[in-house]
C-alpha positions as protocol buffer text, in pm:
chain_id: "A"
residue {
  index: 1
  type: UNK
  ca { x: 2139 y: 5483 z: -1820 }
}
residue {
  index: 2
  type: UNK
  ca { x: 1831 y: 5412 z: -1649 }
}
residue {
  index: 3
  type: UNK
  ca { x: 1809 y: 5108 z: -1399 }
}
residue {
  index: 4
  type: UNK
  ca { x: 1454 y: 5028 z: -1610 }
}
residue {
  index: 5
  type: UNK
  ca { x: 1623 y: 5020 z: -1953 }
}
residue {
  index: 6
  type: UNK
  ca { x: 1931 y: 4865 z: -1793 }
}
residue {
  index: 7
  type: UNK
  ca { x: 1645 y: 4576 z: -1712 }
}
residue {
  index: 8
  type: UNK
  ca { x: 1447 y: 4564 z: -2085 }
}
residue {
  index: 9
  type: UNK
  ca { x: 1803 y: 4555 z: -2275 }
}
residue {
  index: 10
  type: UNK
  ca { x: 1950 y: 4262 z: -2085 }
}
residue {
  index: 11
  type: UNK
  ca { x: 1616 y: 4025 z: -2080 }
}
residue {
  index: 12
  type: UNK
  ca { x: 1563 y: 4144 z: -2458 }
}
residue {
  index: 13
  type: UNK
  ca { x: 1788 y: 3834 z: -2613 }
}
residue {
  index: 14
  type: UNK
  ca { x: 1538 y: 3585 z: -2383 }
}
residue {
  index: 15
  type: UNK
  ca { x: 1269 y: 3747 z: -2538 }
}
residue {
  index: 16
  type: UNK
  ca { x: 1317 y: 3845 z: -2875 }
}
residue {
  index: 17
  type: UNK
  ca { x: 1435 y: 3446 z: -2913 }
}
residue {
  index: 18
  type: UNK
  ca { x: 1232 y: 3291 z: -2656 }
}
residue {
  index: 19
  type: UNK
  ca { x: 1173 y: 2890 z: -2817 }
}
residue {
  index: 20
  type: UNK
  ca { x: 957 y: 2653 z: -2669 }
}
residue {
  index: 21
  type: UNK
  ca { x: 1107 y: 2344 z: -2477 }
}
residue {
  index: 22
  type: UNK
  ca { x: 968 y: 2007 z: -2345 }
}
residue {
  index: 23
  type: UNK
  ca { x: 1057 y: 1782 z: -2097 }
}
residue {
  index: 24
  type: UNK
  ca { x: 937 y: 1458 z: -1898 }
}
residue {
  index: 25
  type: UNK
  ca { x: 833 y: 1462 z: -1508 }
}
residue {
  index: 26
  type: UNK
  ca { x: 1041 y: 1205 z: -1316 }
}
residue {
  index: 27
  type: UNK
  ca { x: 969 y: 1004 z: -1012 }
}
residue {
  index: 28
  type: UNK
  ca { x: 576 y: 931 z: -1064 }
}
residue {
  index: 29
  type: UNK
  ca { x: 408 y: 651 z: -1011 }
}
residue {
  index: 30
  type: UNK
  ca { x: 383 y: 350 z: -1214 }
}
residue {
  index: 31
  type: UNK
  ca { x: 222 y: 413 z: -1532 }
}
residue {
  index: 32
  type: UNK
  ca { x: 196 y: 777 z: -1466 }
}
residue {
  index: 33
  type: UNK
  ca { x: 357 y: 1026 z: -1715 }
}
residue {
  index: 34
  type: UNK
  ca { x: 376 y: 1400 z: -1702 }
}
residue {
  index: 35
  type: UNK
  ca { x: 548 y: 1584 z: -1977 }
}
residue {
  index: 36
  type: UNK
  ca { x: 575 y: 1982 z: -1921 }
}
residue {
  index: 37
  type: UNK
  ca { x: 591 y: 2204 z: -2218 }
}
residue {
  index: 38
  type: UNK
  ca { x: 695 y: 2565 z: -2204 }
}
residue {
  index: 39
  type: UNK
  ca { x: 763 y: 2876 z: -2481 }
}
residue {
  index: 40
  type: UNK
  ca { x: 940 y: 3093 z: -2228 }
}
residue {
  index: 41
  type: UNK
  ca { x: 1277 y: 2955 z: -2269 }
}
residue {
  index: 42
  type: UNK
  ca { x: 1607 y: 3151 z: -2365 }
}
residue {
  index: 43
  type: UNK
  ca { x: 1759 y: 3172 z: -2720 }
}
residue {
  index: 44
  type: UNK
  ca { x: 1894 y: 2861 z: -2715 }
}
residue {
  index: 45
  type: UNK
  ca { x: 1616 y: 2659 z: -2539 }
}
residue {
  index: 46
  type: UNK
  ca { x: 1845 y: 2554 z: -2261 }
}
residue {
  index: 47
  type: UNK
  ca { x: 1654 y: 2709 z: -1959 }
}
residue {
  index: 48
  type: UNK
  ca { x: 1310 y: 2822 z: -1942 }
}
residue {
  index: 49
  type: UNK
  ca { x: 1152 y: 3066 z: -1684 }
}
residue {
  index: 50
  type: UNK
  ca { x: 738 y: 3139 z: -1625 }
}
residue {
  index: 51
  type: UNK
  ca { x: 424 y: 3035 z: -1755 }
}
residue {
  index: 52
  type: UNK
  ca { x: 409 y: 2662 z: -1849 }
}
residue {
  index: 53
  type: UNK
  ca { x: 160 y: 2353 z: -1971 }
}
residue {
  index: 54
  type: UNK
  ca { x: 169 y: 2038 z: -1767 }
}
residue {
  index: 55
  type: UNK
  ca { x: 0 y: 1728 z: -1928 }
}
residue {
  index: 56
  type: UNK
  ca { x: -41 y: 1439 z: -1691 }
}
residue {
  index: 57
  type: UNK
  ca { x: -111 y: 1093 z: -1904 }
}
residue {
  index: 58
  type: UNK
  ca { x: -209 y: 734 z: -1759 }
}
residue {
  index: 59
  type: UNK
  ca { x: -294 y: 475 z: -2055 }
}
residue {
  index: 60
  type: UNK
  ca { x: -516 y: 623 z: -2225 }
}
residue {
  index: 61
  type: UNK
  ca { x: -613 y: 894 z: -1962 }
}
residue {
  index: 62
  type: UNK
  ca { x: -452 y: 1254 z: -2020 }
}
residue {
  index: 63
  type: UNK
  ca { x: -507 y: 1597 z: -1864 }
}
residue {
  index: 64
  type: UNK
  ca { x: -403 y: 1914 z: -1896 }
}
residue {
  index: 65
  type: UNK
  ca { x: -258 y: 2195 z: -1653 }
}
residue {
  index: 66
  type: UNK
  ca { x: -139 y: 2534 z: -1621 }
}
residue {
  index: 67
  type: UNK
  ca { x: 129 y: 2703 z: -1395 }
}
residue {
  index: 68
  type: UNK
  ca { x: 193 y: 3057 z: -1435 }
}
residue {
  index: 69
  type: UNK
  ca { x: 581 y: 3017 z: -1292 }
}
residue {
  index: 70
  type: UNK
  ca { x: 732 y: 2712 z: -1340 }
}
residue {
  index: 71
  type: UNK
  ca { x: 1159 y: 2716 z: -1369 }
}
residue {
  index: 72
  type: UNK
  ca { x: 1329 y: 2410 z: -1540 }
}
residue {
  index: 73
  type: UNK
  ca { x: 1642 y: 2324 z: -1808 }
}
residue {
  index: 74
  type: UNK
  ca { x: 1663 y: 2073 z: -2096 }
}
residue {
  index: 75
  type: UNK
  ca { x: 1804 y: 1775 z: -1852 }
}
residue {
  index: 76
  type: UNK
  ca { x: 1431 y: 1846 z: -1659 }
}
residue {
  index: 77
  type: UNK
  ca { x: 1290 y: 1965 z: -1393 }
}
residue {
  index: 78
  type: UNK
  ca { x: 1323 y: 1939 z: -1001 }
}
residue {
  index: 79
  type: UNK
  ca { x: 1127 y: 1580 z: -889 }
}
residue {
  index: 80
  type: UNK
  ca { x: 943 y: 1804 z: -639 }
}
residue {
  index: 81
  type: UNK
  ca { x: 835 y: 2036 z: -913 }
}
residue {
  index: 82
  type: UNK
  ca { x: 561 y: 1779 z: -1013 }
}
residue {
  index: 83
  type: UNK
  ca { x: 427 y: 1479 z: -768 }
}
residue {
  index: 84
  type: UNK
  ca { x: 167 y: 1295 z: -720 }
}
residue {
  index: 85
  type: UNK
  ca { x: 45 y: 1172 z: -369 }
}
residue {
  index: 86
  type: UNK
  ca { x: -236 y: 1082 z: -142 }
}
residue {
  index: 87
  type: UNK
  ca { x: -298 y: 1400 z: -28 }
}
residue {
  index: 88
  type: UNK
  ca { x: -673 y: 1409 z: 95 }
}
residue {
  index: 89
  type: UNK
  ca { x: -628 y: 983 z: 180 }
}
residue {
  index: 90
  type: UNK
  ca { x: -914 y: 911 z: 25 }
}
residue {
  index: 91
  type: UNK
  ca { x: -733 y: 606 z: -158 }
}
residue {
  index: 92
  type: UNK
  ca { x: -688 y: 783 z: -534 }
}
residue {
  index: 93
  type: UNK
  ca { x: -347 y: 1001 z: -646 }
}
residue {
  index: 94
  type: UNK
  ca { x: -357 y: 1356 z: -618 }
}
residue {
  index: 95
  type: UNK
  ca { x: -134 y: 1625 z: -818 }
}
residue {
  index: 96
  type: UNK
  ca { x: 108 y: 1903 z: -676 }
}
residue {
  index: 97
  type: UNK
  ca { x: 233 y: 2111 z: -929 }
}
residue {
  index: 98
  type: UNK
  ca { x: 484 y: 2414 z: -848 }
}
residue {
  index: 99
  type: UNK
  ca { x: 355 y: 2731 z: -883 }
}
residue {
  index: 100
  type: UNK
  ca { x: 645 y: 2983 z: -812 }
}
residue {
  index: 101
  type: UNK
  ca { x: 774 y: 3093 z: -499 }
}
residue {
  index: 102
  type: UNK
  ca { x: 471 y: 3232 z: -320 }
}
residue {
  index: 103
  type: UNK
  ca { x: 527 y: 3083 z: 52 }
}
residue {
  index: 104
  type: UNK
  ca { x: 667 y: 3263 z: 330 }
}
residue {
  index: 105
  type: UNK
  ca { x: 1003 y: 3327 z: 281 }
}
residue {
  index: 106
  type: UNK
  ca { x: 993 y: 3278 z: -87 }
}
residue {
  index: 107
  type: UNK
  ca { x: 974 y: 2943 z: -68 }
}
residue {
  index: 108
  type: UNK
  ca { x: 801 y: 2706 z: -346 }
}
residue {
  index: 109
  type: UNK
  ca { x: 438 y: 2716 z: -354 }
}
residue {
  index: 110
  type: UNK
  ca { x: 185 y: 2464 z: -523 }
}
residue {
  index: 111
  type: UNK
  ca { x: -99 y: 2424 z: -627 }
}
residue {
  index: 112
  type: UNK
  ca { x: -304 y: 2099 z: -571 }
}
residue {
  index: 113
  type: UNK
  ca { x: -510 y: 1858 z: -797 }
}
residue {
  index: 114
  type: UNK
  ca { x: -754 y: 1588 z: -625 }
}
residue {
  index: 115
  type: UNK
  ca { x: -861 y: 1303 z: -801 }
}
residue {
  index: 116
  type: UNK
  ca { x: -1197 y: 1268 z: -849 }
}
residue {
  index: 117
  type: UNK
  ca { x: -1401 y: 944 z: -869 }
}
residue {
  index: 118
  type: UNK
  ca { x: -1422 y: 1007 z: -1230 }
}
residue {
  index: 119
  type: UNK
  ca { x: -1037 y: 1014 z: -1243 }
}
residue {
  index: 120
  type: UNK
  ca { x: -1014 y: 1374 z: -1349 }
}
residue {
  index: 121
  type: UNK
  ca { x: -817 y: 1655 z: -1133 }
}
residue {
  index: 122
  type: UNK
  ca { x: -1026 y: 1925 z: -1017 }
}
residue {
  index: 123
  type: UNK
  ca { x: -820 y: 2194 z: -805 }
}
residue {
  index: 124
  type: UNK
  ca { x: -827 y: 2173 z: -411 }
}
residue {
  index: 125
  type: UNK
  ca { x: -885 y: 2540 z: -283 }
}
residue {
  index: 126
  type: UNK
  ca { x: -791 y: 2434 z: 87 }
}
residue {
  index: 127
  type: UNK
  ca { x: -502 y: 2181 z: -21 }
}
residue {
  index: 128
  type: UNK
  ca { x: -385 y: 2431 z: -227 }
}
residue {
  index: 129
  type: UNK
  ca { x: -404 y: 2706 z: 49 }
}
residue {
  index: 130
  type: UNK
  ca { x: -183 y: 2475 z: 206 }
}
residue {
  index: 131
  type: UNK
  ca { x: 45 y: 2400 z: 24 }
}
residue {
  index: 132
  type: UNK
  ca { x: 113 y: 2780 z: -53 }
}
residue {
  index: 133
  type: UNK
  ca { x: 114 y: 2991 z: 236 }
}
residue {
  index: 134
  type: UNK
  ca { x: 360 y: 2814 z: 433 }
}
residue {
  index: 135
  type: UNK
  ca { x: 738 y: 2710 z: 304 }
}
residue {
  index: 136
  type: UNK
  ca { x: 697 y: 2497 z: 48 }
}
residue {
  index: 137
  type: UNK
  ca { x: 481 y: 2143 z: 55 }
}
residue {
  index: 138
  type: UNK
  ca { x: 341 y: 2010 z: 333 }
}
residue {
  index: 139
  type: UNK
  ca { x: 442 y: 1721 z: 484 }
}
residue {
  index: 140
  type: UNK
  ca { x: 200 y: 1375 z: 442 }
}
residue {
  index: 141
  type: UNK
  ca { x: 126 y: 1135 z: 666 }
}
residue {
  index: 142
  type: UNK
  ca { x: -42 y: 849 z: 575 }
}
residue {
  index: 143
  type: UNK
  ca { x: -56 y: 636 z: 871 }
}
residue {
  index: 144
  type: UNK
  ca { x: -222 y: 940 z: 1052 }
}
residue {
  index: 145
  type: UNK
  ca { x: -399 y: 1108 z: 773 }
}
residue {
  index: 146
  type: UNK
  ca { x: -232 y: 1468 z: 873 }
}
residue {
  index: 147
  type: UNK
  ca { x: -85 y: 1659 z: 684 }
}
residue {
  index: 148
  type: UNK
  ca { x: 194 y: 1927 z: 821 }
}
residue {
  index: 149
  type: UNK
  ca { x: 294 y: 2272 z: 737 }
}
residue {
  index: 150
  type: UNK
  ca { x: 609 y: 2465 z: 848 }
}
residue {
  index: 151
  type: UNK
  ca { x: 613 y: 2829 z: 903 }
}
residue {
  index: 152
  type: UNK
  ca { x: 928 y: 3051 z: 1065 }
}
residue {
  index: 153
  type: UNK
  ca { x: 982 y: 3423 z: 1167 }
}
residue {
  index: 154
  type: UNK
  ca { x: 1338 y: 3496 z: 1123 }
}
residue {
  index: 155
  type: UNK
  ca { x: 1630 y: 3277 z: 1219 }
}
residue {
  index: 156
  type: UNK
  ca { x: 1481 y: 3183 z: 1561 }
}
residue {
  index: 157
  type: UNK
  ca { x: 1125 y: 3120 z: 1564 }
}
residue {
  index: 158
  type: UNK
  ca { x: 967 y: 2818 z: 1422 }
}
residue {
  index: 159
  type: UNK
  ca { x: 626 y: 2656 z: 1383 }
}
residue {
  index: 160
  type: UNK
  ca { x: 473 y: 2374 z: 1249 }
}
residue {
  index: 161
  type: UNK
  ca { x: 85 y: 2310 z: 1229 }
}
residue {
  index: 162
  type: UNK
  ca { x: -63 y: 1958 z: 1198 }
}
residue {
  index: 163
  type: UNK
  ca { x: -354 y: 1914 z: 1006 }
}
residue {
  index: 164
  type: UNK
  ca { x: -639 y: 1626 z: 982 }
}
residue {
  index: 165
  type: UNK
  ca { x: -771 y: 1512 z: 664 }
}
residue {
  index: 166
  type: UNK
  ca { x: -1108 y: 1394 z: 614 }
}
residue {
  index: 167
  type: UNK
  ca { x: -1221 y: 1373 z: 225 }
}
residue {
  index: 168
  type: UNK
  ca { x: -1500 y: 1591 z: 147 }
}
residue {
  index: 169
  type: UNK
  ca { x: -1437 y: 1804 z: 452 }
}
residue {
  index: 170
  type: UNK
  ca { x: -1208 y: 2130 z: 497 }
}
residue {
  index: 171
  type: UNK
  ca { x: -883 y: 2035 z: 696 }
}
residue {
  index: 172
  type: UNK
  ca { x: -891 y: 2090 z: 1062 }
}
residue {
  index: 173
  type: UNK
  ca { x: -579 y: 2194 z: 1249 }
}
residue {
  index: 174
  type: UNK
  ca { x: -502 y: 1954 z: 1527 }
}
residue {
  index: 175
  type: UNK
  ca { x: -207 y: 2010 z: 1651 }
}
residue {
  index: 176
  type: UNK
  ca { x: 35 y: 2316 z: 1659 }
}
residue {
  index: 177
  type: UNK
  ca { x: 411 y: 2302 z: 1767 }
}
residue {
  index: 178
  type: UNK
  ca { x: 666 y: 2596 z: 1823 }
}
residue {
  index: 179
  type: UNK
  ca { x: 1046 y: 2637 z: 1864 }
}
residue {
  index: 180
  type: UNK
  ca { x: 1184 y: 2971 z: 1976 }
}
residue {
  index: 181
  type: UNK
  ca { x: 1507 y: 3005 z: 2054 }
}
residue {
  index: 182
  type: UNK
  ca { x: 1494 y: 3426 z: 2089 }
}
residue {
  index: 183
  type: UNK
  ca { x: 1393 y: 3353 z: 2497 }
}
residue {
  index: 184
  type: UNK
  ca { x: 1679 y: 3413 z: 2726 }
}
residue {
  index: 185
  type: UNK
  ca { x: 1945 y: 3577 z: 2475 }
}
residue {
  index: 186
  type: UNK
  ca { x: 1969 y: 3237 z: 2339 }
}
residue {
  index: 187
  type: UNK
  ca { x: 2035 y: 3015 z: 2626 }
}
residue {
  index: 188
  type: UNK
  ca { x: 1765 y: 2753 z: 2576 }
}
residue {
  index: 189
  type: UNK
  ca { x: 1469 y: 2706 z: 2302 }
}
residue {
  index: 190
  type: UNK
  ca { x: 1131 y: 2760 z: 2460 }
}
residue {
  index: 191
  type: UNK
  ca { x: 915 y: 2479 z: 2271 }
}
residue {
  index: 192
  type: UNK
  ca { x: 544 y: 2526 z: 2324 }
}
residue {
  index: 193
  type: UNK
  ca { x: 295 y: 2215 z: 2194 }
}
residue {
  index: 194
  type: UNK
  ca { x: -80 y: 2254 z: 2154 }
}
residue {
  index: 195
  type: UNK
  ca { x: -308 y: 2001 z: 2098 }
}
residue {
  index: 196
  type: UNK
  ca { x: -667 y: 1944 z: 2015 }
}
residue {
  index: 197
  type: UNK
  ca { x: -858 y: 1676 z: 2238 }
}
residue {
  index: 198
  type: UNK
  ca { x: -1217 y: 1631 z: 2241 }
}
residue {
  index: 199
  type: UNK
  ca { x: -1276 y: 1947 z: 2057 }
}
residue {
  index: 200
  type: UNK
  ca { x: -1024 y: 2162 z: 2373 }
}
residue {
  index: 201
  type: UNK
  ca { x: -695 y: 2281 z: 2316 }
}
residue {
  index: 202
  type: UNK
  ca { x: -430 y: 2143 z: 2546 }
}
residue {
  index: 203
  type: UNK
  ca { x: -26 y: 2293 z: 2616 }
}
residue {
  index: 204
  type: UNK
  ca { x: 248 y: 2170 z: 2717 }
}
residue {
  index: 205
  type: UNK
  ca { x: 589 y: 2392 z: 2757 }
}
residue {
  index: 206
  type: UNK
  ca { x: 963 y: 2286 z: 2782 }
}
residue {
  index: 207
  type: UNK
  ca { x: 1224 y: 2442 z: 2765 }
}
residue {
  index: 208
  type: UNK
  ca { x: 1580 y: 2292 z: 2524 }
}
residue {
  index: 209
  type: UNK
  ca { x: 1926 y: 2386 z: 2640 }
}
């Protein structure tokens, strides 16, 4: 039989008796709710897999979202899968809702909501960019207003990018670290940091053992 057909007969029972499935978002903030609703579930509505409606509700505020590949199970879904966060520190809660696996690696992806001063949630291209091109969500920093991706290639090589945050401006990359441990057969871990001072790049190279 044909590896194809092999493929349409065993995802035909998921399918043919897909059911829809709803569940609450945990770990928001205060008086923030977010329920997810999906119809790509299995026969017996235990897991679903793909496209899937977020609705994000504060009093009498509510919104309405769409992921294209979103995984979860009756007990929920993965904290992570939907936040909110002061992503562009501009004082107001943003939204990161997973998207799939589309970072490097296959890591999670997102995509990201800002807050507007009308309190809807418009999409952030940039944030967004962000928050899917690298593995998985950035890291925040409030104190600093930075944000920080991560980024490897292979086992050995490892990078992380710092960005600044300025609301209503695209992010600017401020600081770039790497790790690579492929220099020397292995013996030490070459780790090279850039920095951006008065608008000039600036390295600094030691070396790990």
């Amino acid at each position: 039989m044909k590896p194809t057909l092999l493929l349409l007969l065993a995802i035909l029972p998921l399918t043919a008796h897909a059911r829809s499935l709803t569940v609450d978002a945990t770990k928001l903030p205060p008086g923030w709710q977010a329920e997810v609703q999906s119809d790509s579930c299995d026969r017996d509505g235990l897991i679903c897999m793909g496209p899937a409606q977020i609705t994000l509700r504060h009093g009498s505020f509510s919104q309405s979202f769409r992921s294209e590949q979103l995984s979860f199970h009756n007990n929920g879904l993965w904290p992570s899968d939907v936040q909110m966060g002061d992503f562009n520190f501009d004082g107001k809660p943003d939204l990161a809702i997973r998207n799939g696996n589309g970072g490097s690696y296959g890591s999670p992806s997102y995509d990201i909501y800002v807050q507007t001063q009308s309190g809807r949630f418009v999409k952030s291209r940039e944030l967004t960019e962000l928050a899917s091109d690298y593995m998985g969500m950035f890291r925040v920093d409030a104190a600093r207003h930075t944000l920080t991706t991560a980024a490897r290639d292979g086992c050995c090589f490892h990078a992380e990018e710092t960005w600044q945050i300025i609301p209503g401006r695209a992010p600017r990359k401020i600081a770039i670290t790497t790790r690579d441990s492929r220099q020397g057969n292995g013996a030490y871990t070459e780790v090279i940091t850039k920095r951006l001072v008065n608008g000039r790049w600036r390295q600094s190279v030691r070396r790990e053992r």
